[in-house]
Residue frames as qw, qx, qy, qz and C-alpha x, y, z in Angstrom:
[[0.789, 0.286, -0.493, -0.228, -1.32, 9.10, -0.57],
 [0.127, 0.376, -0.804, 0.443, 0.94, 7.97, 2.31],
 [0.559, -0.099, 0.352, -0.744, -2.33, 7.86, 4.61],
 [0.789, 0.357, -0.237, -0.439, -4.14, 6.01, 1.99],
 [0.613, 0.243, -0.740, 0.128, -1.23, 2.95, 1.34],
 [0.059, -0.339, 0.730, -0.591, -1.11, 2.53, 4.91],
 [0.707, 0.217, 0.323, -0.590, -4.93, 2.04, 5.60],
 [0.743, 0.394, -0.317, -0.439, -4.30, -0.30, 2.64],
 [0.375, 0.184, -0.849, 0.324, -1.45, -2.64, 4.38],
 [0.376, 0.062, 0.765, -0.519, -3.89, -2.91, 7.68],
 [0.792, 0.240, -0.007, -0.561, -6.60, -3.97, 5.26],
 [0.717, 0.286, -0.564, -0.293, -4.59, -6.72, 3.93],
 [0.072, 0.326, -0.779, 0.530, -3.72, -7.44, 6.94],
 [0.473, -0.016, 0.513, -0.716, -6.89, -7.90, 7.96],
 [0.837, 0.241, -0.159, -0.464, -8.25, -9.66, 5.14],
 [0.471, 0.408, -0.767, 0.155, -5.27, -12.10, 5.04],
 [0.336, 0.021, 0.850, -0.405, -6.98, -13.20, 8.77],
 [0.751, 0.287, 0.419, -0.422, -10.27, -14.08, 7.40],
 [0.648, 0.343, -0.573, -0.366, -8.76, -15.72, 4.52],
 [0.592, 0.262, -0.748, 0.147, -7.00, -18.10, 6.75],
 [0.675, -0.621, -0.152, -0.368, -8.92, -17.76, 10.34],
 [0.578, -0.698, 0.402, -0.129, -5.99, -17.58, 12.27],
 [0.929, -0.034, 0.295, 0.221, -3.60, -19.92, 10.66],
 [0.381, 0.919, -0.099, -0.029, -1.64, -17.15, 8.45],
 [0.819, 0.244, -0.020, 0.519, 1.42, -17.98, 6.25],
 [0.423, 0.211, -0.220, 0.853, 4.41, -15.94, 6.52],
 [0.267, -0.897, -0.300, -0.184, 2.89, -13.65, 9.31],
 [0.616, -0.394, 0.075, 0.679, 6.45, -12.58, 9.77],
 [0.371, 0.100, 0.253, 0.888, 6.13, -9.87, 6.70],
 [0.322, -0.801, -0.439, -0.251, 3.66, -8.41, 8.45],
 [0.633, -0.704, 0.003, 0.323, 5.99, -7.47, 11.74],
 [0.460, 0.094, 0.278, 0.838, 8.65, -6.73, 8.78],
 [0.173, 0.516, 0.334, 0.769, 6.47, -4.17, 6.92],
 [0.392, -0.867, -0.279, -0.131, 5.00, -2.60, 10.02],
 [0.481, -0.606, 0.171, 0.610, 9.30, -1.64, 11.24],
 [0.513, 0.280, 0.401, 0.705, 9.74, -0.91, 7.55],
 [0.177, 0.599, 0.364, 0.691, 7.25, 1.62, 7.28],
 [0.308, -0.929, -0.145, 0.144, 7.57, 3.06, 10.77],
 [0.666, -0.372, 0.193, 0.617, 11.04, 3.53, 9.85],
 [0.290, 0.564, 0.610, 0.475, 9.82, 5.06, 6.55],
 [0.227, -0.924, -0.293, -0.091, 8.06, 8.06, 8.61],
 [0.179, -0.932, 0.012, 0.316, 11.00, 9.81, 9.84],
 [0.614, -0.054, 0.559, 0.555, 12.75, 9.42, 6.79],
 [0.185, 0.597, 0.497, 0.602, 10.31, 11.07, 5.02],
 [0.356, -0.861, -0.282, 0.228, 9.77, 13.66, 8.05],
 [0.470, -0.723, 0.047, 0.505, 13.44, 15.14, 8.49],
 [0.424, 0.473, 0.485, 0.601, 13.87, 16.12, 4.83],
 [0.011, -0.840, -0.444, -0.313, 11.54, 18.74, 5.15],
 [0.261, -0.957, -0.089, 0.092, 12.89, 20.59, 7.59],
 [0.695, -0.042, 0.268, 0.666, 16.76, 19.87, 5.82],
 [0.169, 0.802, 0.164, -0.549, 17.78, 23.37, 4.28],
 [0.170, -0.240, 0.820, 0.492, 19.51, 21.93, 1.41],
 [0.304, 0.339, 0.878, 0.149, 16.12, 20.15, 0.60],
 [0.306, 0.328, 0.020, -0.893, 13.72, 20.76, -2.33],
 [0.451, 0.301, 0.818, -0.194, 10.22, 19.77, -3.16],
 [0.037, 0.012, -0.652, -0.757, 8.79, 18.79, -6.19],
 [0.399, 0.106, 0.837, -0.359, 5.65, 18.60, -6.79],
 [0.177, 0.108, -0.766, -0.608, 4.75, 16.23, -9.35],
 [0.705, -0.189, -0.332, -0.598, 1.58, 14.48, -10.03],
 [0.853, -0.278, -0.364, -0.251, 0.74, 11.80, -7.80],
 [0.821, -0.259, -0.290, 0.419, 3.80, 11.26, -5.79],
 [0.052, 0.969, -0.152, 0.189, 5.17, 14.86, -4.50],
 [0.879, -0.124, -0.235, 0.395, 8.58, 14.62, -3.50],
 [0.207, -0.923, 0.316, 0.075, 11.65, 16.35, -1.59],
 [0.624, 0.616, -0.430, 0.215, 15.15, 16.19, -3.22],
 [0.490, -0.618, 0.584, -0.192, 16.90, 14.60, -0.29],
 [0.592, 0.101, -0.761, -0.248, 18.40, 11.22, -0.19],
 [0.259, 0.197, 0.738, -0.591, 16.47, 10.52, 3.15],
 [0.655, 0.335, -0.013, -0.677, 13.25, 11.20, 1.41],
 [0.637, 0.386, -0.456, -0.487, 13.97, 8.61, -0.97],
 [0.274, 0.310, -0.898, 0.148, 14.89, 6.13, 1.31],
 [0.268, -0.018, 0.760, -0.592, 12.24, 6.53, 3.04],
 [0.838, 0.292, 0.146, -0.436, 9.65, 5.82, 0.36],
 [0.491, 0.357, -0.793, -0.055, 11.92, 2.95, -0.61],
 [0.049, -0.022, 0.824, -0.564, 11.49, 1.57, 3.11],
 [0.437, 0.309, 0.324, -0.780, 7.60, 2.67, 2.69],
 [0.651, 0.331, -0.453, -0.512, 6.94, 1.13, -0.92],
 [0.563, 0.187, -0.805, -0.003, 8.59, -2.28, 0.70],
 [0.043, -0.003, 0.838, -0.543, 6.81, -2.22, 3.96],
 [0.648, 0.207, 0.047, -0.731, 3.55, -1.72, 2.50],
 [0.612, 0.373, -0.626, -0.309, 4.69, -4.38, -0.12],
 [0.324, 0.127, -0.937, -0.015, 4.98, -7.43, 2.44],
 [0.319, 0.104, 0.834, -0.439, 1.78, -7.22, 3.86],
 [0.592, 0.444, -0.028, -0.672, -0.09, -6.67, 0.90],
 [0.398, 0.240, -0.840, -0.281, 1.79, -9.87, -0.70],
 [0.447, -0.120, 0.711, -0.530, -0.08, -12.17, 2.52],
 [0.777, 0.275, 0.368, -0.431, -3.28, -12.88, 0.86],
 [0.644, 0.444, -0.534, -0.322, -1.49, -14.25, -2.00],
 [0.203, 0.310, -0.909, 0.191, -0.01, -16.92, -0.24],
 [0.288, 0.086, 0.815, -0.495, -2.98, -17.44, 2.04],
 [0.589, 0.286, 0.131, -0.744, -5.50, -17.60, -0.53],
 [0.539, 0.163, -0.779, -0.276, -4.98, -21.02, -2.17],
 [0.067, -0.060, -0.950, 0.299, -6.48, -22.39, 0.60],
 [0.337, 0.530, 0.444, -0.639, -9.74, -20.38, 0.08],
 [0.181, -0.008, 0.669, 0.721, -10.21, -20.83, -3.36],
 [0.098, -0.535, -0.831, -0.118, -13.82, -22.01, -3.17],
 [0.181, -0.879, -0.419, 0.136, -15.08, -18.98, -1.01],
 [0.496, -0.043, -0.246, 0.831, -13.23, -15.64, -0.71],
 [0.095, -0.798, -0.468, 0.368, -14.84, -12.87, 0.94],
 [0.605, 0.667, 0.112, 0.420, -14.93, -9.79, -0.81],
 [0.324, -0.890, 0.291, 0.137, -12.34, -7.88, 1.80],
 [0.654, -0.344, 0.578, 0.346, -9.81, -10.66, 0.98],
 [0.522, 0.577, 0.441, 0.448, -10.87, -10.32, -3.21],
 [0.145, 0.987, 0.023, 0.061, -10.85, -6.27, -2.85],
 [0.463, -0.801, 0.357, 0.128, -7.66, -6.58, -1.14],
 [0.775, -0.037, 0.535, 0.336, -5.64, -9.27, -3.22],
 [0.432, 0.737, 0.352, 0.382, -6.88, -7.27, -6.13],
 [0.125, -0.955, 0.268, 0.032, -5.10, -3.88, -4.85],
 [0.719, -0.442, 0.456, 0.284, -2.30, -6.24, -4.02],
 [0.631, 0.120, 0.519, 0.564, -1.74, -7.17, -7.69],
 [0.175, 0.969, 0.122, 0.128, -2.93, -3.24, -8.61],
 [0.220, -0.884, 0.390, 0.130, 0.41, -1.91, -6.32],
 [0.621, -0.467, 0.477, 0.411, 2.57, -4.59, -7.25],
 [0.492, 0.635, 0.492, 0.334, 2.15, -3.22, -10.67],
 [0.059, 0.993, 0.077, 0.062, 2.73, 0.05, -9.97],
 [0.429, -0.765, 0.460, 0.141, 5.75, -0.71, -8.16],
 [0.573, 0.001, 0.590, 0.569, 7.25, -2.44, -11.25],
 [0.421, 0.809, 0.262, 0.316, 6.30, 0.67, -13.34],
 [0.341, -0.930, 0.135, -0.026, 8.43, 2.47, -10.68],
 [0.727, -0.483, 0.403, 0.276, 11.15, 0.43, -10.77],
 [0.623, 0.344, 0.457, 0.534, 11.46, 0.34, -14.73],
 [0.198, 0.945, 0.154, 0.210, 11.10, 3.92, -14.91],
 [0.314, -0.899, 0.305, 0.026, 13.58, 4.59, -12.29],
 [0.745, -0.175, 0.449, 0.462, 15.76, 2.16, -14.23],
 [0.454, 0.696, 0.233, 0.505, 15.49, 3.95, -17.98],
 [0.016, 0.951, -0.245, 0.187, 16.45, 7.62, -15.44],
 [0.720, -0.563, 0.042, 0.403, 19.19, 6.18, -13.17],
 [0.665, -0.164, 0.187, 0.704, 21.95, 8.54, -13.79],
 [0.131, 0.694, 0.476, 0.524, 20.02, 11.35, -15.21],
 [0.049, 0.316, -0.162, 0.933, 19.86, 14.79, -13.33],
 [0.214, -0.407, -0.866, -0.196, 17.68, 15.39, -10.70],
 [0.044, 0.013, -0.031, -0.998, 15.16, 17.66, -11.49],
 [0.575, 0.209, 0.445, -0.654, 11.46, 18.36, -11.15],
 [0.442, 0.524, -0.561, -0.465, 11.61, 16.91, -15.19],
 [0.360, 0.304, -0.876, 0.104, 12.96, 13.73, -13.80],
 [0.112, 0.053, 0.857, -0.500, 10.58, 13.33, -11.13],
 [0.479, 0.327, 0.062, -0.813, 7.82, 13.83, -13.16],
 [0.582, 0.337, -0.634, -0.382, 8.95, 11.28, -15.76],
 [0.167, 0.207, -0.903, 0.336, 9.72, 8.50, -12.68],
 [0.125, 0.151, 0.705, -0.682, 6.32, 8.86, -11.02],
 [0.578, 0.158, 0.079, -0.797, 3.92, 9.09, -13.74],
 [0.625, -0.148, -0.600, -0.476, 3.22, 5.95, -15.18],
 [0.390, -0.218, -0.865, 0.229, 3.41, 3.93, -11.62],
 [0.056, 0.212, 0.581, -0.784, 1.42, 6.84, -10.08],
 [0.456, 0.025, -0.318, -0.831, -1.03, 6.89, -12.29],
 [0.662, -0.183, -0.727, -0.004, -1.72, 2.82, -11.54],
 [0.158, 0.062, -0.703, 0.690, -1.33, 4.00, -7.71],
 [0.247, -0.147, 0.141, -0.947, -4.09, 6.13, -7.65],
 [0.715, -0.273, -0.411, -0.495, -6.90, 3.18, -7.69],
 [0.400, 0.015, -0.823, 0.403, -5.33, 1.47, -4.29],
 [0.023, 0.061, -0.606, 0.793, -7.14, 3.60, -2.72],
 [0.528, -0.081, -0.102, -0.839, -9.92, 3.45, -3.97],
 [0.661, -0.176, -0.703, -0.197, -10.51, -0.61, -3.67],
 [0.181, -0.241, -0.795, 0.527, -9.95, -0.47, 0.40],
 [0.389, 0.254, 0.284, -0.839, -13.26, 2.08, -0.14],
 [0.613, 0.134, -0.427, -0.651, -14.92, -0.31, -2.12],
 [0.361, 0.044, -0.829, 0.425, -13.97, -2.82, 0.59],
 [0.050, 0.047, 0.545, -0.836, -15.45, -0.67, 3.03],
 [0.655, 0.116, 0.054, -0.745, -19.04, -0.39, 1.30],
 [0.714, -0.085, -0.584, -0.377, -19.16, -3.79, 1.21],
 [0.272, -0.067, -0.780, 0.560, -18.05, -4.70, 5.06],
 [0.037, -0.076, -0.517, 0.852, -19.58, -1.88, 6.64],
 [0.456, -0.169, -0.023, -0.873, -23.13, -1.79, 5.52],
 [0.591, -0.219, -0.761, -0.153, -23.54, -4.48, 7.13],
 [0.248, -0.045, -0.514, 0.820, -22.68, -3.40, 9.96],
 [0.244, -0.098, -0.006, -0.965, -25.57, -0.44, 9.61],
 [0.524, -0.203, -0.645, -0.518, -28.44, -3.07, 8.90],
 [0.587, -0.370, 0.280, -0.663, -30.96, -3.60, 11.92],
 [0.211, 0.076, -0.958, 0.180, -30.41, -6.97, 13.68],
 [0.686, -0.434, -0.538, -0.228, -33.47, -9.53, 14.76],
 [0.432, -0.567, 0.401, -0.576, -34.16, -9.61, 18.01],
 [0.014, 0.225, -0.950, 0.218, -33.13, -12.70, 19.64],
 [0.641, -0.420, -0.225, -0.601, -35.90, -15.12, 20.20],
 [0.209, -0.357, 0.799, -0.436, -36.36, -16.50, 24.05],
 [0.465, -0.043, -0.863, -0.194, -36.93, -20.10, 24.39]]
């Protein structure tokens, strides 16, 4: 799923240029969420190999009891989160036209930033609760259930970019 969100912040990234052809608002939370979520990576690495640590694994979001681990999909959930916010800002200026990378992509945007307020209310109702495989089960299903389509819109992205790509081009004609 990591894989996946990632591939989903360079999409918005990408769409967020062709909304705004090189003029892009805040293109600082880009450069933010790209240190966020390399920082993210060995956070969520050096758990694993902690001997203290243990992994759950729940539906959609598997985890390792550590607090590293959890910081590091904190870091990861907010470095994804400020390039995926981009196209909102840039997209009042495209109202009239929006391509459908920049529509697949906005639309994910407001898919995760759902999820990540089902996360955040869940993980308010446990805070102070034991933590057990119980608890990580209860924290991660409703916002992982909403997760699970992010990934699916940068592939519904793709089949609309890329067969273009495939289609035989005219041959030029010489004057």
């Amino acid at each position: 799923m990591i894989w996946f969100l990632a591939t989903f912040a360079l999409l918005a990234s990408i769409a967020t240029r062709e909304l705004d052809r090189g003029s892009i608002r805040f293109l600082v939370l880009g450069r933010v969420g790209l240190g966020l979520v390399s920082m993210s990576f060995g956070l969520l690495l050096v758990p694993a190999f902690h001997e203290n640590s243990i992994a759950t694994l729940n539906n959609y979001v598997p985890v390792i009891i550590h607090p590293g681990y959890y910081a590091g999909l904190g870091l990861l959930s907010i470095g994804i989160l400020l390039p995926v916010i981009r196209p909102f800002a840039n997209l009042p200026r495209r109202l009239k036209y929006v391509g459908d990378l920049p529509f697949a992509m906005t639309m994910g945007g407001v898919v995760y930033s759902i999820a990540l307020t089902c996360f955040a209310v869940s993980l308010w109702r446990l805070w102070g609760t034991e933590t057990t495989q119980r608890m990580h089960e209860q924290l991660f299903w409703s916002g992982g259930h909403i997760l699970t389509a992010v990934p699916l819109l940068p592939a519904y992205a793709d089949g609309l970019v890329c067969p273009g790509a495939a289609r035989p081009r005219r041959p030029h004609r010489r004057s």
